[in-house]
C-alpha positions as CSV (number, residue, x, y, z in Angstrom):
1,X,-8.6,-11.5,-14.1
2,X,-10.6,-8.4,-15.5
3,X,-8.8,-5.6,-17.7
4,X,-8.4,-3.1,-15.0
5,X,-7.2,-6.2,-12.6
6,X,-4.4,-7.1,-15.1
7,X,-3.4,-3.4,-15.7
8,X,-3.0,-2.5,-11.8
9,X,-0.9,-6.4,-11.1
10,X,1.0,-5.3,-14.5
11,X,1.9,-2.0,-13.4
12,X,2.6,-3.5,-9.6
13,X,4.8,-6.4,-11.1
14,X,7.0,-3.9,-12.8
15,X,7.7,-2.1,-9.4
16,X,9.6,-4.3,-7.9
17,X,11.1,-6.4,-10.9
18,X,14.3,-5.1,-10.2
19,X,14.3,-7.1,-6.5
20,X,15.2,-10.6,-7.2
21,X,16.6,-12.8,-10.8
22,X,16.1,-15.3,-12.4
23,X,12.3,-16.2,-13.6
24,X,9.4,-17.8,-12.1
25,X,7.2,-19.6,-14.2
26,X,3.8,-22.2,-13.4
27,X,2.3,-21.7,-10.0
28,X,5.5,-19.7,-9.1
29,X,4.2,-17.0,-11.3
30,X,2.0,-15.0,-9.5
31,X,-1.4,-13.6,-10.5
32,X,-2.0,-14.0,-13.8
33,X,-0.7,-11.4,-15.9
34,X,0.6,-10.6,-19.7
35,X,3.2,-13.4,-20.8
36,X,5.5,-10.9,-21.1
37,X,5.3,-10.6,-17.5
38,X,5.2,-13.5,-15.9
39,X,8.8,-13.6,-15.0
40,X,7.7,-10.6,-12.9
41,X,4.4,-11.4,-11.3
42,X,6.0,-13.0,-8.4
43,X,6.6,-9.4,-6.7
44,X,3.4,-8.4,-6.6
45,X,0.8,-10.1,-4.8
46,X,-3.8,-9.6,-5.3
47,X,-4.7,-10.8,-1.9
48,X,-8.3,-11.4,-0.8
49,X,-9.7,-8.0,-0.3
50,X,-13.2,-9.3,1.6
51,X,-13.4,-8.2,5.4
52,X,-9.8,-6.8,5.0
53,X,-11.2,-3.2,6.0
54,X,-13.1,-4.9,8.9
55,X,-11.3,-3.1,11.4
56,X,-11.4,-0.7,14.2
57,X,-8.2,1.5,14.9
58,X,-6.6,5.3,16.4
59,X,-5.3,8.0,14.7
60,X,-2.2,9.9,15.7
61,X,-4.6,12.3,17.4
62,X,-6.5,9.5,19.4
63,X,-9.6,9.4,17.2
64,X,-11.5,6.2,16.6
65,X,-11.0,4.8,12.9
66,X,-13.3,2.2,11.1
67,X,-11.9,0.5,8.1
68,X,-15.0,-0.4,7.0
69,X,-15.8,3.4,6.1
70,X,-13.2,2.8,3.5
71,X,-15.3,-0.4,1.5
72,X,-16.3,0.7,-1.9
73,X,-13.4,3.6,-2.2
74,X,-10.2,3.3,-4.0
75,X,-7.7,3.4,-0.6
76,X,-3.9,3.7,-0.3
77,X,-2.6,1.9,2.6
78,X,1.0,2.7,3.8
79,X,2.8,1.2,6.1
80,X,5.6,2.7,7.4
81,X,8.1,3.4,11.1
82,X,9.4,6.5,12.2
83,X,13.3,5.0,12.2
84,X,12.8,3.4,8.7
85,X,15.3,5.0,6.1
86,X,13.1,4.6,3.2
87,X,10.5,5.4,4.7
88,X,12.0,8.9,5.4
89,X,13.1,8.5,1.7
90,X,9.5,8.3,0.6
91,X,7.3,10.5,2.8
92,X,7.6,13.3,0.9
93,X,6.5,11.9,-2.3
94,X,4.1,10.2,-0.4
95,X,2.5,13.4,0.8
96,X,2.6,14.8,-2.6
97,X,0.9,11.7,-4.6
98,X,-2.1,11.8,-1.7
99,X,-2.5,15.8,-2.3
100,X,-2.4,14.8,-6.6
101,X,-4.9,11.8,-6.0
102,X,-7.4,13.4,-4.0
103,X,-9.6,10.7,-5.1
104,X,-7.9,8.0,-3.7
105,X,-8.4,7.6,0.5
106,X,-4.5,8.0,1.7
107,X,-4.2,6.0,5.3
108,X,-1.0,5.8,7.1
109,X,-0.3,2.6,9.2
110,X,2.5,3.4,11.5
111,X,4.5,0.8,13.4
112,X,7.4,-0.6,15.2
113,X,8.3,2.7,17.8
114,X,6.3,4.5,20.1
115,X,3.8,7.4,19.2
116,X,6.0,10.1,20.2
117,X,8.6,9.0,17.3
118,X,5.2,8.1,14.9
119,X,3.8,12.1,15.5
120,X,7.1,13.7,14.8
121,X,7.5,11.4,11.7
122,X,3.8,13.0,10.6
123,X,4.7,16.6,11.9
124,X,8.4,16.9,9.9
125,X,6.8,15.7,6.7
126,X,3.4,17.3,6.7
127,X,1.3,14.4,6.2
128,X,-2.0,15.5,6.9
129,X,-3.7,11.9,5.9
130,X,-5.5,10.0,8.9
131,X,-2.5,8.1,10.5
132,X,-3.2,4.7,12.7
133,X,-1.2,3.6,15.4
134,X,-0.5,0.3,15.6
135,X,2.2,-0.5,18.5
136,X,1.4,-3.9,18.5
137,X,1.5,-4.6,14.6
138,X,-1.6,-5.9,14.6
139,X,-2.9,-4.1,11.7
140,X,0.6,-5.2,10.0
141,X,-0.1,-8.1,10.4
142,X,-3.9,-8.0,9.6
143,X,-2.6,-6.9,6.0
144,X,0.5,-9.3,5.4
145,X,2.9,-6.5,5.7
146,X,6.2,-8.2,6.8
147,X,8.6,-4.7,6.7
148,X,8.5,-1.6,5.9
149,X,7.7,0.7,3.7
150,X,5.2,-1.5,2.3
151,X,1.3,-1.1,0.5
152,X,-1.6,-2.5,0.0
153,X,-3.8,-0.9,-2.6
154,X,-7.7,-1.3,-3.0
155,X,-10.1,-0.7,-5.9
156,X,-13.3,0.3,-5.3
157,X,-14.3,-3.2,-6.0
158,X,-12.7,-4.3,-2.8
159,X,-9.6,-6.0,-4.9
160,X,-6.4,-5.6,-3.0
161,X,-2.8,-5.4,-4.0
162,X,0.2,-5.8,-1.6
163,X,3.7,-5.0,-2.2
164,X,6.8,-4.5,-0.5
165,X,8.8,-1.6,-0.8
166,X,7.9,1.9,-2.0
167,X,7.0,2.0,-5.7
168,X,8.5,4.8,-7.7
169,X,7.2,8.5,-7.8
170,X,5.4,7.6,-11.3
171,X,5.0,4.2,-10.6
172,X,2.8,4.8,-7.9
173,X,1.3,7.0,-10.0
174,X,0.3,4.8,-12.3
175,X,-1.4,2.7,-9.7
176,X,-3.4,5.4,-7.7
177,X,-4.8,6.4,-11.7
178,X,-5.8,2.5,-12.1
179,X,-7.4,2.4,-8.7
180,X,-9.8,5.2,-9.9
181,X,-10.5,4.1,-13.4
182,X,-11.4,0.8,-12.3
Protein backbone atom coordinates (compact mmCIF):
# COMPACT_ATOMS: atom_id res chain seq x y z
CA UNK A 1 0.00 0.00 0.00
CA UNK A 2 1.63 3.45 -0.90
CA UNK A 3 2.12 6.34 1.80
CA UNK A 4 -0.90 8.38 0.92
CA UNK A 5 -2.88 4.78 0.67
CA UNK A 6 -1.95 3.97 4.30
CA UNK A 7 -2.62 7.54 5.64
CA UNK A 8 -6.33 7.87 4.11
CA UNK A 9 -7.18 3.70 5.44
CA UNK A 10 -5.33 5.07 8.84
CA UNK A 11 -7.40 8.00 9.16
CA UNK A 12 -10.68 5.88 7.87
CA UNK A 13 -9.88 3.02 10.42
CA UNK A 14 -9.96 5.39 13.28
CA UNK A 15 -13.55 6.59 12.25
CA UNK A 16 -15.27 4.01 13.11
CA UNK A 17 -13.00 2.21 15.85
CA UNK A 18 -15.35 3.05 18.30
CA UNK A 19 -18.16 0.50 16.44
CA UNK A 20 -17.33 -2.96 17.48
CA UNK A 21 -14.46 -4.73 20.40
CA UNK A 22 -12.40 -6.93 20.72
CA UNK A 23 -9.37 -7.16 17.93
CA UNK A 24 -9.01 -8.59 14.58
CA UNK A 25 -5.84 -9.82 13.62
CA UNK A 26 -4.38 -12.04 10.21
CA UNK A 27 -6.68 -11.94 7.26
CA UNK A 28 -9.43 -10.44 9.68
CA UNK A 29 -7.45 -7.28 9.69
CA UNK A 30 -8.33 -5.40 6.94
CA UNK A 31 -6.10 -3.46 4.53
CA UNK A 32 -2.88 -3.29 5.63
CA UNK A 33 -2.19 -0.60 7.77
CA UNK A 34 0.35 0.62 10.80
CA UNK A 35 0.57 -2.19 13.58
CA UNK A 36 -0.73 0.00 15.74
CA UNK A 37 -3.81 -0.21 13.92
CA UNK A 38 -4.57 -3.27 12.90
CA UNK A 39 -7.07 -3.93 15.66
CA UNK A 40 -8.90 -1.16 13.67
CA UNK A 41 -8.58 -1.87 10.07
CA UNK A 42 -11.47 -4.08 9.94
CA UNK A 43 -13.93 -0.85 9.75
CA UNK A 44 -12.71 0.53 7.00
CA UNK A 45 -12.71 -1.14 3.73
CA UNK A 46 -10.20 0.00 0.04
CA UNK A 47 -12.43 -1.63 -2.49
CA UNK A 48 -11.59 -1.97 -6.19
CA UNK A 49 -12.04 1.45 -7.54
CA UNK A 50 -11.73 0.26 -11.51
CA UNK A 51 -15.12 0.78 -13.52
CA UNK A 52 -16.71 1.86 -10.14
CA UNK A 53 -17.60 5.41 -11.78
CA UNK A 54 -18.86 3.54 -14.85
CA UNK A 55 -22.27 4.63 -14.47
CA UNK A 56 -25.04 6.57 -15.89
CA UNK A 57 -27.59 8.30 -13.31
CA UNK A 58 -30.34 11.61 -12.62
CA UNK A 59 -30.02 14.34 -10.52
CA UNK A 60 -32.65 15.69 -8.31
CA UNK A 61 -33.43 18.08 -11.15
CA UNK A 62 -33.79 15.29 -13.90
CA UNK A 63 -30.36 15.85 -15.46
CA UNK A 64 -28.34 13.00 -16.92
CA UNK A 65 -25.12 12.16 -14.76
CA UNK A 66 -22.04 10.11 -15.94
CA UNK A 67 -19.82 8.74 -13.31
CA UNK A 68 -17.19 8.38 -15.47
CA UNK A 69 -16.78 12.40 -15.67
CA UNK A 70 -15.63 11.89 -12.16
CA UNK A 71 -12.34 9.34 -13.07
CA UNK A 72 -9.17 11.06 -12.26
CA UNK A 73 -10.77 13.61 -9.49
CA UNK A 74 -10.78 13.20 -5.83
CA UNK A 75 -14.79 12.43 -5.33
CA UNK A 76 -16.93 12.23 -2.15
CA UNK A 77 -19.70 9.90 -2.46
CA UNK A 78 -22.62 10.11 0.11
CA UNK A 79 -25.14 8.08 0.49
CA UNK A 80 -27.90 8.98 2.38
CA UNK A 81 -32.35 8.84 2.79
CA UNK A 82 -34.52 11.53 3.48
CA UNK A 83 -36.04 9.59 6.83
CA UNK A 84 -32.53 8.66 8.09
CA UNK A 85 -31.85 10.35 11.52
CA UNK A 86 -28.17 10.61 11.02
CA UNK A 87 -28.42 11.47 7.99
CA UNK A 88 -30.34 14.63 9.08
CA UNK A 89 -27.61 14.64 11.92
CA UNK A 90 -24.97 15.05 9.27
CA UNK A 91 -26.21 17.14 6.28
CA UNK A 92 -25.22 20.13 7.61
CA UNK A 93 -21.73 19.39 8.10
CA UNK A 94 -21.85 17.68 5.07
CA UNK A 95 -22.75 20.88 3.20
CA UNK A 96 -20.15 22.74 4.95
CA UNK A 97 -17.03 20.25 4.40
CA UNK A 98 -18.16 20.25 0.31
CA UNK A 99 -18.17 24.29 0.40
CA UNK A 100 -14.35 23.96 2.52
CA UNK A 101 -13.14 21.23 -0.03
CA UNK A 102 -13.97 22.79 -3.15
CA UNK A 103 -11.43 20.52 -4.60
CA UNK A 104 -12.94 17.51 -3.83
CA UNK A 105 -16.26 16.52 -6.30
CA UNK A 106 -19.15 16.22 -3.51
CA UNK A 107 -22.07 13.74 -5.10
CA UNK A 108 -25.06 12.84 -3.12
CA UNK A 109 -26.65 9.28 -3.63
CA UNK A 110 -30.05 9.41 -2.33
CA UNK A 111 -32.20 6.33 -1.54
CA UNK A 112 -34.79 4.37 0.06
CA UNK A 113 -38.08 7.15 -0.36
CA UNK A 114 -39.52 8.75 -3.13
CA UNK A 115 -38.04 12.03 -4.85
CA UNK A 116 -40.52 14.27 -3.29
CA UNK A 117 -39.05 13.34 0.31
CA UNK A 118 -35.21 13.22 -1.44
CA UNK A 119 -35.75 17.18 -2.89
CA UNK A 120 -37.04 18.46 0.44
CA UNK A 121 -34.11 16.69 2.18
CA UNK A 122 -31.74 18.84 -0.51
CA UNK A 123 -34.00 22.10 -0.23
CA UNK A 124 -34.07 22.18 4.03
CA UNK A 125 -30.30 21.74 4.15
CA UNK A 126 -29.02 23.64 1.24
CA UNK A 127 -27.00 21.22 -0.48
CA UNK A 128 -26.27 22.55 -3.62
CA UNK A 129 -23.98 19.31 -4.76
CA UNK A 130 -25.30 17.20 -7.80
CA UNK A 131 -27.78 14.77 -6.04
CA UNK A 132 -28.62 11.17 -7.85
CA UNK A 133 -31.73 9.43 -7.47
CA UNK A 134 -31.55 6.07 -7.01
CA UNK A 135 -35.23 4.59 -6.14
CA UNK A 136 -34.15 1.28 -6.85
CA UNK A 137 -30.79 1.20 -4.89
CA UNK A 138 -29.00 0.29 -7.63
CA UNK A 139 -26.30 2.65 -7.31
CA UNK A 140 -26.25 1.46 -3.48
CA UNK A 141 -25.69 -1.37 -4.38
CA UNK A 142 -23.18 -0.76 -7.32
CA UNK A 143 -20.98 0.75 -4.37
CA UNK A 144 -21.52 -1.93 -1.44
CA UNK A 145 -23.38 0.57 0.61
CA UNK A 146 -25.61 -1.68 2.90
CA UNK A 147 -27.34 1.52 5.10
CA UNK A 148 -27.17 4.70 5.53
CA UNK A 149 -25.31 7.34 5.99
CA UNK A 150 -22.51 5.68 4.37
CA UNK A 151 -19.16 6.83 1.89
CA UNK A 152 -17.13 5.84 -0.49
CA UNK A 153 -14.18 8.12 -1.07
CA UNK A 154 -11.81 8.19 -4.30
CA UNK A 155 -8.41 9.53 -4.94
CA UNK A 156 -7.53 10.78 -8.03
CA UNK A 157 -5.85 7.61 -8.67
CA UNK A 158 -9.07 5.78 -8.82
CA UNK A 159 -8.50 4.14 -5.15
CA UNK A 160 -11.67 3.80 -3.23
CA UNK A 161 -12.60 3.73 0.36
CA UNK A 162 -15.93 2.67 1.78
CA UNK A 163 -17.25 3.14 5.13
CA UNK A 164 -20.31 3.01 7.01
CA UNK A 165 -21.54 5.64 9.08
CA UNK A 166 -20.78 9.41 8.96
CA UNK A 167 -17.17 10.15 9.91
CA UNK A 168 -16.63 13.07 12.32
CA UNK A 169 -16.67 16.85 11.33
CA UNK A 170 -12.61 16.64 11.50
CA UNK A 171 -12.42 13.27 10.61
CA UNK A 172 -13.83 13.71 7.40
CA UNK A 173 -11.72 16.32 7.18
CA UNK A 174 -8.81 14.66 7.36
CA UNK A 175 -9.86 12.42 4.62
CA UNK A 176 -11.18 15.02 1.92
CA UNK A 177 -7.26 16.77 2.75
CA UNK A 178 -5.64 13.07 1.94
CA UNK A 179 -7.82 12.64 -1.17
CA UNK A 180 -6.20 15.90 -2.61
CA UNK A 181 -2.67 15.45 -1.49
CA UNK A 182 -2.55 12.14 -2.90
Amino acid sequence: MRPVQRRVAAVLTLILAGCGTGTATGSDAGPSVDADLAPLARFTEEIDGSGLLDFDGTTLDGAAFRGADLAGKPVALWFWAPWCPNCNEEAPSVVQSSRDHDDVTFVGVAGRDDTPAMEEFVATYGITFPTLVDPDGSLWQRFGVLGQPAWVFFDGRGHAYRIQGGPTDSERARILDDLVTS
